[in-house]
C-alpha positions in Angstrom: -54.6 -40.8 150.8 -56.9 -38.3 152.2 -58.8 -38.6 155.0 -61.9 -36.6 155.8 -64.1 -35.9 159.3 -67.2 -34.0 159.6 -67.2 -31.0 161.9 -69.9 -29.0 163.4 -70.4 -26.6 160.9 -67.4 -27.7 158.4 -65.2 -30.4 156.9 -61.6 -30.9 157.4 -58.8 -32.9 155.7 -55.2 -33.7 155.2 -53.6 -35.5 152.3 -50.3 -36.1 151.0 -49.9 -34.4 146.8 -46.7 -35.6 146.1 -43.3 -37.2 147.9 -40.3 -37.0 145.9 -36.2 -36.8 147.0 -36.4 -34.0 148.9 -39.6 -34.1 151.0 -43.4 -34.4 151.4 -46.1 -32.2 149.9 -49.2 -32.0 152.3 -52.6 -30.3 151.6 -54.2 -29.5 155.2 -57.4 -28.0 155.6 -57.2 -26.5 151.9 -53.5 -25.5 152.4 -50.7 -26.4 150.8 -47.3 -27.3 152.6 -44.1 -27.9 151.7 -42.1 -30.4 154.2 -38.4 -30.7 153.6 -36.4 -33.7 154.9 -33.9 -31.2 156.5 -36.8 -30.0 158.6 -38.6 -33.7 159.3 -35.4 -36.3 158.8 -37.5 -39.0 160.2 -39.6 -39.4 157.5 -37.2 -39.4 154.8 -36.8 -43.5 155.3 -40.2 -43.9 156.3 -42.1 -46.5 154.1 -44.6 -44.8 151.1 -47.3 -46.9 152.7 -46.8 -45.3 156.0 -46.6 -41.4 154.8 -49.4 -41.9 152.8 -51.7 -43.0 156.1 -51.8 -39.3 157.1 -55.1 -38.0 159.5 -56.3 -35.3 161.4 -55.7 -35.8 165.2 -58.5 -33.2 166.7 -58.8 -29.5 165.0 -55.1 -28.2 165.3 -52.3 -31.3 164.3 -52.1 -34.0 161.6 -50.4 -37.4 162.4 -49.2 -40.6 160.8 -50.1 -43.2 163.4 -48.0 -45.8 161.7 -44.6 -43.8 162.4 -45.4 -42.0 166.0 -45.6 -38.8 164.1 -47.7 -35.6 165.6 -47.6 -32.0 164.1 -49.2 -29.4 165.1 -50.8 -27.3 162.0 -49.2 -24.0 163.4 -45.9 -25.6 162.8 -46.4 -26.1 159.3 -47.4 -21.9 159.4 -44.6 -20.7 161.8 -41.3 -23.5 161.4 -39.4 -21.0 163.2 -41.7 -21.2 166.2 -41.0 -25.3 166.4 -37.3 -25.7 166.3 -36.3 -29.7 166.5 -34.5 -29.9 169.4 -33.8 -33.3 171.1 -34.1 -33.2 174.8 -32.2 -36.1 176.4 -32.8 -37.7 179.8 -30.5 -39.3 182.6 -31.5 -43.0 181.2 -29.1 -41.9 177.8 -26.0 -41.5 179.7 -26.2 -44.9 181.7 -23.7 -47.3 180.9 -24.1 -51.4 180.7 
């Protein structure tokens, strides 16, 4: 699915190529990404219907509203900028 806005001046789209076993192939704003399971577990359970609803959200980030799912486009440049790291709160640790 691939899902277009106008700009100013240019156009701008994302849209998924291919998913297979091992992750997601993106094109985003005429570039092509590579997005491994090991590096977005989340999706690898996520229903076809859902990956393939993918949009822009503003200039900078693509997201997939149906599964809560934000990146930001210099992630997809720089992974090693945008370790996953889950940050846990005080409400994890209470106990029934």
């Amino acid at each position: 699915m691939q899902t277009d806005s106008k700009s100013n001046t240019s156009s701008t789209s994302v849209s998924v190529l291919m998913i297979n076993a091992q992750g997601i192939m993106l094109s985003v704003l005429g570039n092509d990404y590579f997005l491994s399971y090991n590096r977005i577990p989340w999706m690898q359970d996520a229903p076809i219907r859902s990956v393939l609803n993918v949009q822009m959200s503003g200039s900078r980030a693509i997201e997939w509203p149906d599964l809560d799912v934000d990146l930001e486009i210099e992630s997809l440049n720089h992974p090693e900028r945008y370790p996953l790291i889950m940050k846990r709160n005080q409400l994890d640790f209470v106990s029934a």
